[in-house]
C-alpha positions in Angstrom: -10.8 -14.0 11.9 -11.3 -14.0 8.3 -10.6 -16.8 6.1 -7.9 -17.2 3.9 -10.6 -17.1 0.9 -11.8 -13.8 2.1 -8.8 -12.4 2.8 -7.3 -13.1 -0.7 -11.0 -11.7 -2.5 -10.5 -8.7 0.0 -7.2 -8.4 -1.1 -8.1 -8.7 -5.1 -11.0 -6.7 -4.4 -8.5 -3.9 -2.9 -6.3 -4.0 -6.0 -8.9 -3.4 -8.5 -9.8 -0.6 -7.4 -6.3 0.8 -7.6 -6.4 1.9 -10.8 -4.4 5.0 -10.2 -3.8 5.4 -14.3 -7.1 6.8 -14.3 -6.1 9.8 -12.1 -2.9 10.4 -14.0 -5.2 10.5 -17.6 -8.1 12.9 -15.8 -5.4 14.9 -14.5 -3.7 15.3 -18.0 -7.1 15.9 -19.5 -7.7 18.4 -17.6 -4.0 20.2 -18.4 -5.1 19.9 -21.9 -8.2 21.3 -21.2 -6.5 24.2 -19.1 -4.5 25.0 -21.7 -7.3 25.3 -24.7 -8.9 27.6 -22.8 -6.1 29.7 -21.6 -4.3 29.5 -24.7 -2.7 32.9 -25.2 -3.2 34.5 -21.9 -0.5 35.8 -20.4 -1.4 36.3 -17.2 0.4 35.2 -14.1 -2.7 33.2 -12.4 -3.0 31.2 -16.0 0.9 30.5 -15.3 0.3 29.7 -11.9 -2.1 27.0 -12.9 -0.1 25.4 -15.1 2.5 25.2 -12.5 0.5 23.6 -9.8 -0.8 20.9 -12.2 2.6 20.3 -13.3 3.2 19.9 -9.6 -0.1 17.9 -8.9 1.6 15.7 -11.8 4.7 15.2 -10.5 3.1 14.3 -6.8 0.5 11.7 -8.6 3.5 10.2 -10.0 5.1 9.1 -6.7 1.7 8.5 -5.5 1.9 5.7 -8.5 5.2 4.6 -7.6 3.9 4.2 -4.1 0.8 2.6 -4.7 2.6 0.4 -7.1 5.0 -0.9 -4.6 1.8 -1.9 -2.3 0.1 -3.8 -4.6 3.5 -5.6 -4.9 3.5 -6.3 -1.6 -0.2 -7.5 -1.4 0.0 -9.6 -4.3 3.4 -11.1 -2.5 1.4 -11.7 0.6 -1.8 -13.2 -1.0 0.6 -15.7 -3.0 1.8 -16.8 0.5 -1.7 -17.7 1.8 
């Protein structure tokens, strides 16, 4: 069984590599990028693919809120060791 040490640096060690902001920029990066390129088109696939990274948005977002809510609860656990 692990040590209280290890579990807390396993813990911290966990939660620094949720940075789930870094998704949510790359993802709006590459709307922006989508949209430079496409700019003017009116075609139904460019439509399409704004849609689906609207929706990709919208899906990271309550990815965050989830991921949020578990780093809560990590941190609450850790503080109890």
């Amino acid at each position: 069984m692990a040590s209280v040490a290890e579990v807390r640096a396993a813990v911290d060690a966990a939660l620094q590599q949720v940075t789930a902001g870094q998704a949510r920029e790359k993802l709006g990066e590459a709307q922006q990028s989508l949209a430079a390129a496409l700019d003017g088109s009116a075609n139904d696939a460019v439509g399409a693919a704004h849609a689906s990274l609207s929706q990709a948005d919208q899906q990271l977002e309550e990815c965050l809120g989830a991921t949020l809510l578990a780093v809560e609860q990590a941190q609450t656990y850790t503080a109890t060791l």
